[in-house]
C-alpha positions as CSV (number, residue, x, y, z in Angstrom):
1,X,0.0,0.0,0.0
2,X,1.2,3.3,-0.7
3,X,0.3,6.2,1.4
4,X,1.4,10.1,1.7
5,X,1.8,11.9,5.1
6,X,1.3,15.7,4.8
7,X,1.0,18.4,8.1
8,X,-2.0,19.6,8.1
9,X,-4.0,22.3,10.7
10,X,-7.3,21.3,12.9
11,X,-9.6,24.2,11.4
12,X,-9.3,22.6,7.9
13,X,-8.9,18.5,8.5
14,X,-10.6,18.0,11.5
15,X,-12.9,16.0,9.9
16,X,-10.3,13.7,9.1
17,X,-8.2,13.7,11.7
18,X,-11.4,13.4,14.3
19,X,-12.5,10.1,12.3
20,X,-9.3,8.6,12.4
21,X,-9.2,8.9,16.2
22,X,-12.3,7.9,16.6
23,X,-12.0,5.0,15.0
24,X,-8.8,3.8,17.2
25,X,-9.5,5.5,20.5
26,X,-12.8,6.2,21.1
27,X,-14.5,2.6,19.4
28,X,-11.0,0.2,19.7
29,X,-9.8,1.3,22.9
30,X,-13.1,2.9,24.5
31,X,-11.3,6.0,25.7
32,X,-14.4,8.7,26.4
33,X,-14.6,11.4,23.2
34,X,-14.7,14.3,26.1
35,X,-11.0,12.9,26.6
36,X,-9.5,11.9,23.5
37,X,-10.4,15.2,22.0
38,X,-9.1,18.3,24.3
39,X,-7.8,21.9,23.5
40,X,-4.8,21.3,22.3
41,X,-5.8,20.1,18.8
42,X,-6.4,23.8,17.8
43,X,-2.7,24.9,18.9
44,X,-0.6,21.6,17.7
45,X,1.2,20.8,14.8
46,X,-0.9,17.8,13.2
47,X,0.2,15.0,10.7
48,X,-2.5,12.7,8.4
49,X,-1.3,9.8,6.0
50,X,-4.1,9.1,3.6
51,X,-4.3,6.0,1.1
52,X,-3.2,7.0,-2.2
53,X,-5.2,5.2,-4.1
54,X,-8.6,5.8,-1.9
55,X,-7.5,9.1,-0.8
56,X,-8.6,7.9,2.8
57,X,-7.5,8.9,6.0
58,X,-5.5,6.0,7.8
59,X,-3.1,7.8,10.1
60,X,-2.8,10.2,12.7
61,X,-0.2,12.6,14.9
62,X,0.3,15.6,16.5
63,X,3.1,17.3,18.3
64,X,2.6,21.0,20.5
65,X,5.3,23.6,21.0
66,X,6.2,21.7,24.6
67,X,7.6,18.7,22.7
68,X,4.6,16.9,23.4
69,X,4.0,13.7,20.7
70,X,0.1,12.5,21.4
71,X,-2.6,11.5,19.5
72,X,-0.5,8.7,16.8
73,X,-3.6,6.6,15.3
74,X,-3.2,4.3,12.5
75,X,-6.3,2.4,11.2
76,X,-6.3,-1.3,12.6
77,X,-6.4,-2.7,8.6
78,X,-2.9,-0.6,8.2
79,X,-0.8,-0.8,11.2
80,X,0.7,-3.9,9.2
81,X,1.8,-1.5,6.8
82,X,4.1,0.7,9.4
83,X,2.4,4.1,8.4
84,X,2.8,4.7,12.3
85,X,6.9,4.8,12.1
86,X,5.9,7.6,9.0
87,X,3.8,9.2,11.0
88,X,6.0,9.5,13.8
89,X,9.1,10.8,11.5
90,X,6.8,13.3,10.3
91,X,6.5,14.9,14.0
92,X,10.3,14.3,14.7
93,X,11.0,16.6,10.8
94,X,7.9,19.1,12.4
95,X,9.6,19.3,16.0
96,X,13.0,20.2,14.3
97,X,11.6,22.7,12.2
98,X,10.5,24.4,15.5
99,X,14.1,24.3,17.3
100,X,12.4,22.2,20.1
101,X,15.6,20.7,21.9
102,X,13.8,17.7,23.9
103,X,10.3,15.3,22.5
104,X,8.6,13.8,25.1
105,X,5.5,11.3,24.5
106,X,3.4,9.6,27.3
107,X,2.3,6.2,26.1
108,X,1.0,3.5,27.4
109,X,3.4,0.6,28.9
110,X,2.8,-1.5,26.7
111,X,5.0,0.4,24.0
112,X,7.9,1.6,25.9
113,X,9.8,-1.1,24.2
114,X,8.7,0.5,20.7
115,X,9.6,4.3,21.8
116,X,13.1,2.9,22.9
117,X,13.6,2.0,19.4
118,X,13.3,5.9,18.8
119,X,16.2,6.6,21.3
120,X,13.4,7.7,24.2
121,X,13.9,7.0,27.6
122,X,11.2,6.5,30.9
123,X,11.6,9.4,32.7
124,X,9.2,9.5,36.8
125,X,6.8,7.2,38.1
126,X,3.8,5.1,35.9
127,X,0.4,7.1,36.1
128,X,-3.1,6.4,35.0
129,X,-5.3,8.3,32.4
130,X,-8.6,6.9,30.6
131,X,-8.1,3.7,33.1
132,X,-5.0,3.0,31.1
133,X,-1.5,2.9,33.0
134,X,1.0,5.4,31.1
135,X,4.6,6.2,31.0
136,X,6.6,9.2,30.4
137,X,8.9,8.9,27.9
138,X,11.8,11.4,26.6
139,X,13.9,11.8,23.9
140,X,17.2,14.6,22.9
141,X,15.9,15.7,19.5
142,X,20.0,15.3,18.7
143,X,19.3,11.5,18.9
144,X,16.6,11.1,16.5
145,X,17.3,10.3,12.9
146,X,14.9,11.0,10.1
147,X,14.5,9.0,7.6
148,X,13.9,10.5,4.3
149,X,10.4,10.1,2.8
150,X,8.0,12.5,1.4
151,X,5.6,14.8,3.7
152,X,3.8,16.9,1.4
153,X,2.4,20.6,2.2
């Protein structure tokens, strides 16, 4: 499957970006829409892969000015396809382009062993949020590398 990432802003995807996530968090992992979708989304720096062929939305991210990652959602029928490691070098290209010095992601535990992969560390104690046990997780933007693919505009 081929598949473009491209930034995008919350006034003119929403709709996109809100199905996407609704689809993984609210109806996969049952997290509470009055949760999954917060203030935030109109001040961060979003990402959307789409299907080339279909056009249709399949993947999510976002990154704020803080260094905060949040929000990566791939559709279930494409997480084989590894749009999620695009995705995520999409925000690491967007969080360079804003001279942010330190990422930091809180994710659930079962993926700390994927975000090492990244170079991002566990950083203070285990907390809950939507009933789900989540870590904190940083990264030097210095250790990243990008791979090269194409984010469009």
């Amino acid at each position: 499957m081929s598949y473009t990432v491209s930034r995008v802003q919350w006034e003119q995807a929403a709709p996109l970006l809100k199905n996407v996530r609704e689809q993984v968090f609210v109806y996969e992992w049952r997290i509470p829409k009055s949760i999954e979708f917060d203030r935030k989304d109109h001040f961060a720096n979003h990402v959307l892969a789409c299907h080339d062929k279909t056009q249709e939305p399949i993947g999510t991210g976002r990154i704020l000015s803080t260094g905060e990652i949040s929000r990566i959602a791939v559709l279930k029928s494409c997480r084989k396809d590894q749009v999620d490691k695009i995705i995520l070098q999409a925000l690491f290209k967007i969080a360079r382009e804003m001279n942010l010095k330190e990422i930091f992601i809180y994710c659930p535990l079962e993926t700390i062993d994927y975000f090492r992969k990244f170079h991002f560390n566990t950083e203070g104690a285990v907390f809950m949020e939507a009933g789900m046990a989540r870590q904190k997780m940083t990264c030097p933007l210095n250790e990243v590398s990008v791979a090269k693919y194409y984010l469009s505009h």
